[in-house]
VOLUM-646651 format. One line per field, with one value per atom (N, C-alpha, C): residue number from 1; residue in one letter; atom name; x, y, z. Coordinates in pm, 1 decimal. Each point is the difference from the previous one (the first is absolute). Layout:
<nodes>
n [NUM;...]
res [A;...]
atom [CA;...]
u [X;...]
v [Y;...]
w [Z;...]
</nodes>
This chain:
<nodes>
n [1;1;1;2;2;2;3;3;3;4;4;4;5;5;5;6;6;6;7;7;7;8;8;8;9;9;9;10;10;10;11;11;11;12;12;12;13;13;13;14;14;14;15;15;15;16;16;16;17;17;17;18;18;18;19;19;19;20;20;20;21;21;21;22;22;22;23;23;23;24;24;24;25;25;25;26;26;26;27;27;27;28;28;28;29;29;29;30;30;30;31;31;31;32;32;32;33;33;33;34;34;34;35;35;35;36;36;36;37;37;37;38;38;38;39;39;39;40;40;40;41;41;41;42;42;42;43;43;43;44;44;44;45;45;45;46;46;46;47;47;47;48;48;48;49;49;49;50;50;50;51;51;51;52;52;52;53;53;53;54;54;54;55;55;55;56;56;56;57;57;57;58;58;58;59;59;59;60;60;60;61;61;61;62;62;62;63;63;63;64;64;64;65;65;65;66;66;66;67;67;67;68;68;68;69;69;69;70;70;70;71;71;71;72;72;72;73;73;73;74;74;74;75;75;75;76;76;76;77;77;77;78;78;78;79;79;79;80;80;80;81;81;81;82;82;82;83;83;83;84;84;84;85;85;85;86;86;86;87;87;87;88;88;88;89;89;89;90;90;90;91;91;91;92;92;92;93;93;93;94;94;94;95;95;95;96;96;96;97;97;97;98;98;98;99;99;99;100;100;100;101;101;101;102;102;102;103;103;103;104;104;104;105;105;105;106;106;106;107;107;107;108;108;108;109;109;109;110;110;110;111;111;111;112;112;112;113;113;113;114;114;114;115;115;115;116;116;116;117;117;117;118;118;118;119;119;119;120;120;120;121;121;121;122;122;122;123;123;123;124;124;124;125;125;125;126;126;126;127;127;127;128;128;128;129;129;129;130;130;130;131;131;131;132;132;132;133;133;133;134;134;134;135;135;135;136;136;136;137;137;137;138;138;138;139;139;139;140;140;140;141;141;141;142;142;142;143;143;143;144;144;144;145;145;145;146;146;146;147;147;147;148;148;148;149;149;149;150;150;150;151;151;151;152;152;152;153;153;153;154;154;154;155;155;155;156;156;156;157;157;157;158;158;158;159;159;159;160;160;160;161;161;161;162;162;162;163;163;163;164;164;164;165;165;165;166;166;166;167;167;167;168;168;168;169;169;169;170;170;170;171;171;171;172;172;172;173;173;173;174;174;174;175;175;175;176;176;176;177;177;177;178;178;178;179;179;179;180;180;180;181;181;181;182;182;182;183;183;183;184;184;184;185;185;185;186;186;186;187;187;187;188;188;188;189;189;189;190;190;190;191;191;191;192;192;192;193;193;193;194;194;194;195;195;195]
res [X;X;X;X;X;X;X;X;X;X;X;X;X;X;X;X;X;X;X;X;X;X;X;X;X;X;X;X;X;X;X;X;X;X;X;X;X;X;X;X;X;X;X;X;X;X;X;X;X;X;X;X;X;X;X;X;X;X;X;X;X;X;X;X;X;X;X;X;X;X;X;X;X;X;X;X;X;X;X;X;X;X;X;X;X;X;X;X;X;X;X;X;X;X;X;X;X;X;X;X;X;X;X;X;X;X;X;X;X;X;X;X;X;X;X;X;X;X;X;X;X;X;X;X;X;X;X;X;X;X;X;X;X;X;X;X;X;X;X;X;X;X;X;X;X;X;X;X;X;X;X;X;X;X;X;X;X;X;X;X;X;X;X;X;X;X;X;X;X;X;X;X;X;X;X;X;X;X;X;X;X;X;X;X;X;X;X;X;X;X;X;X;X;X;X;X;X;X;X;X;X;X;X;X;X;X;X;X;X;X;X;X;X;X;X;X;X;X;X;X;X;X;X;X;X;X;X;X;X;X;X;X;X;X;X;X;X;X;X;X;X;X;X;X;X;X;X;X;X;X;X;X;X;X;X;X;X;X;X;X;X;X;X;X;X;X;X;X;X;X;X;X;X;X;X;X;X;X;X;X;X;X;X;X;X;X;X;X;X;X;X;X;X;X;X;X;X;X;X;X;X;X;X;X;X;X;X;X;X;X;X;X;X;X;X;X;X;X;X;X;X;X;X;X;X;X;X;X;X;X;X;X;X;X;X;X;X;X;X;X;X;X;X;X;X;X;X;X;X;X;X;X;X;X;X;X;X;X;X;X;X;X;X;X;X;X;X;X;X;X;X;X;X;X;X;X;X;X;X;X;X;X;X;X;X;X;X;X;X;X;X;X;X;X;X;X;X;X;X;X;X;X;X;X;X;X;X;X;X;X;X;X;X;X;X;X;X;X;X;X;X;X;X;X;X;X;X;X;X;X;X;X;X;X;X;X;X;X;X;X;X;X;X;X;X;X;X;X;X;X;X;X;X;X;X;X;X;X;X;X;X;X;X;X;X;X;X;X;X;X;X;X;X;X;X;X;X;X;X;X;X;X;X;X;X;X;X;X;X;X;X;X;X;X;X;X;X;X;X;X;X;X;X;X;X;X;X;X;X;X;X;X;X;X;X;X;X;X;X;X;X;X;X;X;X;X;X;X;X;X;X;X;X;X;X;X;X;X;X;X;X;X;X;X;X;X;X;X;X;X;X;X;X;X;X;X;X;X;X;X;X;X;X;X;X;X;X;X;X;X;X;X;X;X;X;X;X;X;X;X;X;X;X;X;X]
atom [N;CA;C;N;CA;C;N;CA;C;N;CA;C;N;CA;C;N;CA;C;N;CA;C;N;CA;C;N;CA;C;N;CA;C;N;CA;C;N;CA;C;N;CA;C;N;CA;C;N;CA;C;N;CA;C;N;CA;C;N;CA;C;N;CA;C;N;CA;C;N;CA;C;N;CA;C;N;CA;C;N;CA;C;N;CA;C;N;CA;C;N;CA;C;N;CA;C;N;CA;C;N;CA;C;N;CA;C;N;CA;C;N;CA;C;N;CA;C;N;CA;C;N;CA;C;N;CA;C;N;CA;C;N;CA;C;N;CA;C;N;CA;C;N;CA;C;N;CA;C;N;CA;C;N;CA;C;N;CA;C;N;CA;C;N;CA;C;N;CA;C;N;CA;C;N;CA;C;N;CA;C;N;CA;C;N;CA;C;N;CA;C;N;CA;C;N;CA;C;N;CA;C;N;CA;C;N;CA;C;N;CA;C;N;CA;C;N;CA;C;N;CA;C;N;CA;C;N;CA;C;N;CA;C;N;CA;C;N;CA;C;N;CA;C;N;CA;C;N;CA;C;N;CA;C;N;CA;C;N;CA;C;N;CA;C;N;CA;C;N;CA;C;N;CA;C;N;CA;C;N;CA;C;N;CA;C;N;CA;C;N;CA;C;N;CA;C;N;CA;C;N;CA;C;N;CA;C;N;CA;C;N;CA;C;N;CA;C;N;CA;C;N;CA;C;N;CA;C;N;CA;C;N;CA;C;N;CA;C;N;CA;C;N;CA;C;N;CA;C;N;CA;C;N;CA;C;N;CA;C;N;CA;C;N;CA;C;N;CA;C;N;CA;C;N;CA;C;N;CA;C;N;CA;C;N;CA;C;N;CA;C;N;CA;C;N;CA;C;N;CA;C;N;CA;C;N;CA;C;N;CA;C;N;CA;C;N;CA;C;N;CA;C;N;CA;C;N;CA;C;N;CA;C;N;CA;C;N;CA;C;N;CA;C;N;CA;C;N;CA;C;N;CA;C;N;CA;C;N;CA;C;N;CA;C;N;CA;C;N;CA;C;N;CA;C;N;CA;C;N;CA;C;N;CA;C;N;CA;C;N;CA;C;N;CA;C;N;CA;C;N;CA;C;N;CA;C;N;CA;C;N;CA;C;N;CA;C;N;CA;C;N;CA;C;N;CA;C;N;CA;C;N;CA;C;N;CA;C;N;CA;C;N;CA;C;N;CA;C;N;CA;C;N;CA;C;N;CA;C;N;CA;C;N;CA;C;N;CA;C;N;CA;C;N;CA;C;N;CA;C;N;CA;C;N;CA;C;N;CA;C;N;CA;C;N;CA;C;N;CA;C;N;CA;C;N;CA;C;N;CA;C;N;CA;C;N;CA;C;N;CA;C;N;CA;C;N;CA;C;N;CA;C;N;CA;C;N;CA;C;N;CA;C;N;CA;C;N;CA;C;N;CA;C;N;CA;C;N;CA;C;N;CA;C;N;CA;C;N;CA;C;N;CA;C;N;CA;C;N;CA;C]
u [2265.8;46.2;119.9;74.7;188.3;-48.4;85.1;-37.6;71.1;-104.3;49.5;211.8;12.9;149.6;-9.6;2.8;14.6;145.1;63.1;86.7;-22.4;85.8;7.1;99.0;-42.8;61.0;-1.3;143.3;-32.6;25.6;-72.0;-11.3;30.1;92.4;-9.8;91.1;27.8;80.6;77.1;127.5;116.6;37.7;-6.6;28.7;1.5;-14.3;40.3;199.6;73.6;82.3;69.6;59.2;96.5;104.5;40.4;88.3;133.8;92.0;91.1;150.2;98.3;83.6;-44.8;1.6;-3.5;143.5;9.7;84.9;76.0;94.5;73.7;-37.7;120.6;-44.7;-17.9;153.6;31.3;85.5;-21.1;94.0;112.3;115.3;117.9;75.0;28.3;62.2;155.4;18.6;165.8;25.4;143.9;84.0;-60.0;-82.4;-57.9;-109.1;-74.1;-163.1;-49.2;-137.3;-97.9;-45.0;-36.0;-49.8;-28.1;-118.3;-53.6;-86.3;-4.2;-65.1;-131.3;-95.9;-106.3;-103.5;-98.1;-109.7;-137.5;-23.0;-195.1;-79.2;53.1;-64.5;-136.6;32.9;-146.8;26.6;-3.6;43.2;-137.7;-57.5;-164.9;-13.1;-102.3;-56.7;-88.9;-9.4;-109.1;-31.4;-99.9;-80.3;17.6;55.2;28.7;-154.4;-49.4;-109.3;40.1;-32.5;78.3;-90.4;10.6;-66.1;128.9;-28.4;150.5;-104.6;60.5;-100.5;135.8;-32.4;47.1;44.4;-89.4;38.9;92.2;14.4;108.3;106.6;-8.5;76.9;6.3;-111.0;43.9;-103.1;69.3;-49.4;-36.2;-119.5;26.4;-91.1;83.2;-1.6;-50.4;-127.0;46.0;-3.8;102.9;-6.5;-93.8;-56.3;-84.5;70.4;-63.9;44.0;-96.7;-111.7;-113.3;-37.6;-25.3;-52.3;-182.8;-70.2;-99.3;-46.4;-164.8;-105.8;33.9;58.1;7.9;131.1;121.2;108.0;4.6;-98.5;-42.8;-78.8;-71.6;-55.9;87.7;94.9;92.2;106.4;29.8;15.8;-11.6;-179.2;-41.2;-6.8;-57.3;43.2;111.8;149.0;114.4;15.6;-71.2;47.8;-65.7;-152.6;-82.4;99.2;28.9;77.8;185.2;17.4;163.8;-35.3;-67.0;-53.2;-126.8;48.0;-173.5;-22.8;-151.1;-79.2;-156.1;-70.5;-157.9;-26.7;71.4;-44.6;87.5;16.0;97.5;-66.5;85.1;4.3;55.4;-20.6;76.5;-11.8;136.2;13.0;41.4;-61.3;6.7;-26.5;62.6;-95.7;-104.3;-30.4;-154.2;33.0;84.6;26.5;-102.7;-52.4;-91.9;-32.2;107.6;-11.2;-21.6;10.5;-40.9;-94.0;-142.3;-106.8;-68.2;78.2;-115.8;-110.0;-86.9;-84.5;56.9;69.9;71.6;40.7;83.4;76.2;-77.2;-173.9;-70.6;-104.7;-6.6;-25.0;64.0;98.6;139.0;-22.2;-26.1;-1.2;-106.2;-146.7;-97.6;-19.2;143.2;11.0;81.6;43.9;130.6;-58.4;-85.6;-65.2;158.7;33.6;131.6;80.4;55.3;13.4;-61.0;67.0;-55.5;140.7;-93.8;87.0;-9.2;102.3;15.0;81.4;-34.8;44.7;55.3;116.1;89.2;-86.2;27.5;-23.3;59.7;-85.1;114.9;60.2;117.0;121.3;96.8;-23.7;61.2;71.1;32.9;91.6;111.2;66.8;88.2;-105.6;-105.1;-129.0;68.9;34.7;-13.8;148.3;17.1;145.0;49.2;-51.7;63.2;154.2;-69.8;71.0;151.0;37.7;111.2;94.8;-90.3;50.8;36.9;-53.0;-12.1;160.5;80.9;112.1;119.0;-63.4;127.3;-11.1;-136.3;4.3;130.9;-49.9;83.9;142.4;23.8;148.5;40.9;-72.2;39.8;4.9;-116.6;31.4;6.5;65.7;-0.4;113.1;69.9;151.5;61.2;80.0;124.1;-48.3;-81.2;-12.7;-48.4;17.0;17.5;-96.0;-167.9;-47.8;-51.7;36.0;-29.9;-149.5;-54.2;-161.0;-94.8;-83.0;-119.2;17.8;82.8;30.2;92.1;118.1;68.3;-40.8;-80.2;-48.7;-91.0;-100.2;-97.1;120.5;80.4;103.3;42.7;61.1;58.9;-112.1;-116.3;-118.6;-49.2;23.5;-44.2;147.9;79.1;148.3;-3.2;-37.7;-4.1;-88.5;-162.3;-74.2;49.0;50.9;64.8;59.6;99.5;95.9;2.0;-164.3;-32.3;-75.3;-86.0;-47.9;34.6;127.0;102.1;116.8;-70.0;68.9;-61.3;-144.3;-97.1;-6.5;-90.0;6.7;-109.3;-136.8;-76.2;22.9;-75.6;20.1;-82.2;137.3;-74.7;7.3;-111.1;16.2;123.8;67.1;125.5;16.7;-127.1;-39.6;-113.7;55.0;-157.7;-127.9;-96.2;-113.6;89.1;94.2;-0.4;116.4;64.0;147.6;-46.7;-61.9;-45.0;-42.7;21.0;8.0;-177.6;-4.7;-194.9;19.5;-83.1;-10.8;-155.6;-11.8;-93.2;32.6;131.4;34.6;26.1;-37.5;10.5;87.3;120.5;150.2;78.1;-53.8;81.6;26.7;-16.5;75.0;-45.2;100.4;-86.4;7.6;-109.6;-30.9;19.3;50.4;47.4;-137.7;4.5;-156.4;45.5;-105.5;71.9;-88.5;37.5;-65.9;-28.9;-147.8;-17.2;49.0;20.4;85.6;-146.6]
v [2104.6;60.2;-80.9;59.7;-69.2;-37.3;-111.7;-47.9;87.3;-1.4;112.0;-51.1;100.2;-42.8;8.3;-75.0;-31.4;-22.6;67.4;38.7;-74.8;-108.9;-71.9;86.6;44.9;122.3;-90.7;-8.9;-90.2;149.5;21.3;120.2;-54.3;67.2;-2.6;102.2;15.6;73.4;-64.4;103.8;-44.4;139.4;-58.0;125.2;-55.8;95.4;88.2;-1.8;108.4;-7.0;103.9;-21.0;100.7;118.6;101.8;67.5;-46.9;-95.3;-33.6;-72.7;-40.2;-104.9;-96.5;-40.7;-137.6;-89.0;-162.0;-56.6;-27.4;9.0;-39.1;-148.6;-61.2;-151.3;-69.0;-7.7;-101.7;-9.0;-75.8;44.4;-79.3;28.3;-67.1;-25.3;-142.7;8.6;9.3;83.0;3.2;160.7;-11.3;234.4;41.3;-64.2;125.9;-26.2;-10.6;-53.7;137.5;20.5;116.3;35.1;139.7;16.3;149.3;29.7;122.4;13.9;137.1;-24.8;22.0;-69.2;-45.5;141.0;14.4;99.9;-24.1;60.2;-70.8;98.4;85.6;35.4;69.6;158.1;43.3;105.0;13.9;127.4;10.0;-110.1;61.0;-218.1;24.0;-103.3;-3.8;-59.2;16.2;-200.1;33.2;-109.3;-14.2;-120.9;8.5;-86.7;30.1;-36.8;-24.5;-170.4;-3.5;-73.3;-8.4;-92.2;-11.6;-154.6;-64.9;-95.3;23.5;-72.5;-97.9;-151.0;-95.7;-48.0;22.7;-8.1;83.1;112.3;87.4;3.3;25.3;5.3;159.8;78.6;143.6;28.6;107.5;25.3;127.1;-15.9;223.5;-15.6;127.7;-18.2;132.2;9.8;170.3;-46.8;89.1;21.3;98.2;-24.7;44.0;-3.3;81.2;-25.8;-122.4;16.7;-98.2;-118.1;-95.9;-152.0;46.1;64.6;42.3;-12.2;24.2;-56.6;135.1;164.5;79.1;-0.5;-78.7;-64.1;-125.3;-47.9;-118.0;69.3;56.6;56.1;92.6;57.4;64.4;-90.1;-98.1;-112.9;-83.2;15.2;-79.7;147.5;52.7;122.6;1.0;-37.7;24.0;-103.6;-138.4;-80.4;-8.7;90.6;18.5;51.7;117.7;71.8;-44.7;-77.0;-32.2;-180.8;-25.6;-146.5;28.3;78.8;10.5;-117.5;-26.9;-131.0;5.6;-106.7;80.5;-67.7;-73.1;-121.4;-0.9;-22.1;-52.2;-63.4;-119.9;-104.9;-1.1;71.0;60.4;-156.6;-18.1;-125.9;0.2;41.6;56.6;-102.9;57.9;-101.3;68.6;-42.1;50.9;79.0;101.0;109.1;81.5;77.1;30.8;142.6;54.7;128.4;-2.0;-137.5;-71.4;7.9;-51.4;-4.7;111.3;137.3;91.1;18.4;139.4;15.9;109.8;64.5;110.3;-87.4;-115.2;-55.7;-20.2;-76.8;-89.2;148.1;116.3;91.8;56.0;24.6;5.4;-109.6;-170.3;-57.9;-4.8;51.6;32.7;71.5;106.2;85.1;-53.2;-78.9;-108.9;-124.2;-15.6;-110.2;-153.0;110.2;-90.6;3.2;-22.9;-61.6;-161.3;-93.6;-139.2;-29.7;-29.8;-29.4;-137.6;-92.4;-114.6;-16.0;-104.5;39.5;-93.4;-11.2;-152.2;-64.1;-116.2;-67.1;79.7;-36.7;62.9;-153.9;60.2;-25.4;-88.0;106.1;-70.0;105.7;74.2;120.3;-30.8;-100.4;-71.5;18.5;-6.9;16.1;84.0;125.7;167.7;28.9;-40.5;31.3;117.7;86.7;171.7;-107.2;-27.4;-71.0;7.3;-142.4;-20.6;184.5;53.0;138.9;99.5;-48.7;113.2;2.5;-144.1;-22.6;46.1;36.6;63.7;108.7;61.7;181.7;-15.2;-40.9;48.4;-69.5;-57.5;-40.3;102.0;49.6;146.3;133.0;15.3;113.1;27.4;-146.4;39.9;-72.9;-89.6;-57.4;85.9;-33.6;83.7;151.7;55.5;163.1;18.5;134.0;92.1;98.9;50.3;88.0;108.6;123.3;96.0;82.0;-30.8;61.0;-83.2;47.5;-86.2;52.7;84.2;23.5;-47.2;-70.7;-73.3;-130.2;-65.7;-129.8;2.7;123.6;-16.8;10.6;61.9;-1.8;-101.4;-107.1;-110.2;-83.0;-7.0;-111.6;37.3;151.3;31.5;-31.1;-18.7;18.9;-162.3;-75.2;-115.2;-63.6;56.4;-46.5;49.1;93.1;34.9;-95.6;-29.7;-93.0;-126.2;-77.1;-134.1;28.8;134.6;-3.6;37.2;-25.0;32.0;-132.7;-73.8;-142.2;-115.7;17.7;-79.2;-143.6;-74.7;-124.1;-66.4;-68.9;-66.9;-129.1;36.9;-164.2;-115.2;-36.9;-186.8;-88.7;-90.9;-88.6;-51.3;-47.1;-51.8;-179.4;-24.1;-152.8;-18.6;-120.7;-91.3;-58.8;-3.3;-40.2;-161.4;-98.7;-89.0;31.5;48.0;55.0;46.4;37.5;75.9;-98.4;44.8;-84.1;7.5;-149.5;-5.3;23.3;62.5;-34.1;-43.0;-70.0;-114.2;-117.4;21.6;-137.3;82.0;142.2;31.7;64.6;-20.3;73.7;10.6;39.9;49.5;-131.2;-112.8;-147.2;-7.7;-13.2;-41.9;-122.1;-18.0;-234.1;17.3;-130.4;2.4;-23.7;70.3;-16.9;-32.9;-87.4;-59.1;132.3;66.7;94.4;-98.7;13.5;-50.0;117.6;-42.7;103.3;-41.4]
w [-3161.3;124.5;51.4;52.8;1.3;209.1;12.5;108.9;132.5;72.3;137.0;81.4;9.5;6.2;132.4;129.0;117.6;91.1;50.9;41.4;205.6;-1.6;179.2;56.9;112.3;84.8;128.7;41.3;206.3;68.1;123.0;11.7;204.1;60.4;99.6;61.4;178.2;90.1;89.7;1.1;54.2;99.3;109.7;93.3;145.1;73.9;30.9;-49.7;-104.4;26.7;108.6;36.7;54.3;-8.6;7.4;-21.8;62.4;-39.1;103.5;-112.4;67.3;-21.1;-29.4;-161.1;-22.5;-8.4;31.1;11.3;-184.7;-27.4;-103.6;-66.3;-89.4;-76.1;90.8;83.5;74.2;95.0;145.5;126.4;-56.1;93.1;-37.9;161.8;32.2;118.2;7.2;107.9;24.9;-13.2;-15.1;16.5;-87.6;-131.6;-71.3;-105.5;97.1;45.9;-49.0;-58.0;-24.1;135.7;33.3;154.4;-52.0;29.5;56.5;94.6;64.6;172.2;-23.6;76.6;7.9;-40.5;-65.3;-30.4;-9.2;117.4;10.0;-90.7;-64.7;-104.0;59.7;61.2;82.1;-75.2;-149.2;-67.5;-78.6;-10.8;-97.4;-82.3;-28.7;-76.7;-54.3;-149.6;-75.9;-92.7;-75.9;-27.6;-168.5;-34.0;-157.7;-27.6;-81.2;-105.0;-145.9;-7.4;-122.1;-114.8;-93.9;-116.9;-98.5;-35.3;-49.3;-127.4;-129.5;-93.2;-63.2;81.4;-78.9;-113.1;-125.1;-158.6;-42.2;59.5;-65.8;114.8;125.2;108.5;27.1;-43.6;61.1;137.7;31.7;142.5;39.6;76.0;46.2;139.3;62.0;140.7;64.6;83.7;70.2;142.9;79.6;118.5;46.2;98.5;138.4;121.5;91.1;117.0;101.3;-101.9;88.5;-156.9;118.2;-86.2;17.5;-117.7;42.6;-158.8;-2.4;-128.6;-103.1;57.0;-96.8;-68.8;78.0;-66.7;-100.2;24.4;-124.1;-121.4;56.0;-92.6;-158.3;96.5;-123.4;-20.6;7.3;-20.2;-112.2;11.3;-124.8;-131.6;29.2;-76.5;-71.0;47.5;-37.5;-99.4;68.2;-123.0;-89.1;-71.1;-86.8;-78.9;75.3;-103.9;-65.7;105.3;-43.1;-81.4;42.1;-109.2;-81.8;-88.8;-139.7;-41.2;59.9;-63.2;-21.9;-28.0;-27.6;156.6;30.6;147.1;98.7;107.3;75.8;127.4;14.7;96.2;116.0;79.6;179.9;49.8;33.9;76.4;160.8;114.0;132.4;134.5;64.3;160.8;33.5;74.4;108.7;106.9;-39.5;101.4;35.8;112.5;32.5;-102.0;-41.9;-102.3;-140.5;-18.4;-161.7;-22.4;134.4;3.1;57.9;0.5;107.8;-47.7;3.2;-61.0;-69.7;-16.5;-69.3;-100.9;-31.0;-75.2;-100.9;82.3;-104.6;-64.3;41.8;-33.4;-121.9;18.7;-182.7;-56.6;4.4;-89.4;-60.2;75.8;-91.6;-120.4;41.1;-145.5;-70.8;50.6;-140.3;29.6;-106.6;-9.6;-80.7;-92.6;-58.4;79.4;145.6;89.8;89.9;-59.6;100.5;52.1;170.7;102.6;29.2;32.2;-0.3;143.2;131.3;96.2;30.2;63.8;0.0;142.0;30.0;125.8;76.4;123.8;162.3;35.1;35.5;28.9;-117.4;-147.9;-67.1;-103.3;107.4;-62.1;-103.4;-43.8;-77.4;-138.9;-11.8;-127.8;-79.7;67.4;-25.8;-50.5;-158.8;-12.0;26.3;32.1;29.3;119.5;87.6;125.2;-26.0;-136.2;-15.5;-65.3;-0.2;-92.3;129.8;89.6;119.3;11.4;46.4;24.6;-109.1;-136.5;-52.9;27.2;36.1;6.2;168.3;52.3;119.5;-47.7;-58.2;8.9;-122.6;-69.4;-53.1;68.5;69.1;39.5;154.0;59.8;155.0;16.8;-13.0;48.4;-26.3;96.5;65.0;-28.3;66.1;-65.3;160.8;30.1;79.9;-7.0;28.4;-53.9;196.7;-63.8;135.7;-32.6;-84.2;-58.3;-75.2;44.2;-188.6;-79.1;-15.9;-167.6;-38.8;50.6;-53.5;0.0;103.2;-16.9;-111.0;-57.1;-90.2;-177.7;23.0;-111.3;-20.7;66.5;77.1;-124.1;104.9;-100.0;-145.1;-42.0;-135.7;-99.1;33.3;-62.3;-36.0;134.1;-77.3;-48.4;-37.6;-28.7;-164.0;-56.1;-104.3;-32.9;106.9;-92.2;-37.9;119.6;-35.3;-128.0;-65.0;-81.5;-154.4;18.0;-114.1;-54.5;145.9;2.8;-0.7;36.5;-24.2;-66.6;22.1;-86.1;64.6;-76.9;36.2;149.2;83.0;77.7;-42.8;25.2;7.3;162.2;-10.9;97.1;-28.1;90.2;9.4;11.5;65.5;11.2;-59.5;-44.8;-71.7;121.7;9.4;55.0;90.9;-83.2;24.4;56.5;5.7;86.6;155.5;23.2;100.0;133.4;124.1;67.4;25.5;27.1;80.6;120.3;89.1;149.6;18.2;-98.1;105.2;55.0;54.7;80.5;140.9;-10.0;152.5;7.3;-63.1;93.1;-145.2;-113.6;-106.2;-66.6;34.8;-45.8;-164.5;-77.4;-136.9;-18.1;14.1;-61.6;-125.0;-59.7;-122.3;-69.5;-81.6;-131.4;-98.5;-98.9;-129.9;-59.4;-62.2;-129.7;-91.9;-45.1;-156.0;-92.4;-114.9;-140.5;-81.8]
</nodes>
């Protein structure tokens, strides 16, 4: 028997976005400075739901209008079907819709589903996080949207194109690079590493 192929899924939400003016790269001071007039964005808003799988770097996303347990639910659904594996490893916070009773109701029927739940207040755990920030710097700088259908085009256009561009993440720092804060205020004391 060939060993179960297990597939790590970080699975989280990014929302409320807005229907509105997003800001460009970068301001510029002086006669010809970036400027557009201000937009509070009261045109509609909806809720991205995302799962981002580390080893490969692909991603898939559905919008909702609500952060709710039947939006997770097709959710996990989506990534059964867009990541084929015999297993998968949901890597999530302790959002109150992770745990409803609807949620833990569907995972009774997907038993090849295990959920793994990061600490609270240690949202940095959950690599989706660092992924959240390219979706919006894909599909929300400098853009202009007057509907949810262009904001939902907006996030599928570039979830395409990160997934055509893709590339595994890596931690970026070593364990010993990284600053300690057990001195209180971020301070790193110098440590001798044994080798």
């Amino acid at each position: 028997m060939p060993p179960l192929r297990t597939r790590v899924i970080c699975v989280d939400e990014m929302g409320p976005i807005a229907v509105k003016t997003y800001p460009g790269e970068e301001w510029k001071p002086g006669p010809n400075r970036a400027t557009f007039e201000p937009d509070y964005g009261r045109r509609g808003k909806l809720w991205v739901h995302g799962g981002f799988e580390p080893a490969t770097g692909q991603a898939v996303i559905l919008t909702s209008p609500s952060r709710d347990s039947a939006s997770h639910i097709q959710l996990l659904e989506k990534i059964m079907t867009t990541f084929p594996a015999d297993r998968w490893l949901i890597i999530e916070d302790n959002l109150s819709i992770h745990l409803s009773q609807k949620v833990k109701l569907a995972l009774a029927a997907w038993p090849e589903i295990q959920l793994q739940f990061i600490p609270k207040y240690a949202c940095w755990l959950n690599l989706i996080e660092p992924w959240w920030k390219q979706l919006r710097s894909l599909a929300l700088k400098g853009c202009r949207f007057e509907d949810l259908d262009e904001l939902t085009q907006a996030l599928n256009g570039a979830l395409d194109y990160w997934n055509t561009h893709c590339h595994p993440y890596y931690w970026r720092k070593k364990p010993q690079e990284q600053v300690t804060i057990l001195g209180g205020f971020g301070i790193n004391p110098t440590y001798q590493y044994l080798s």
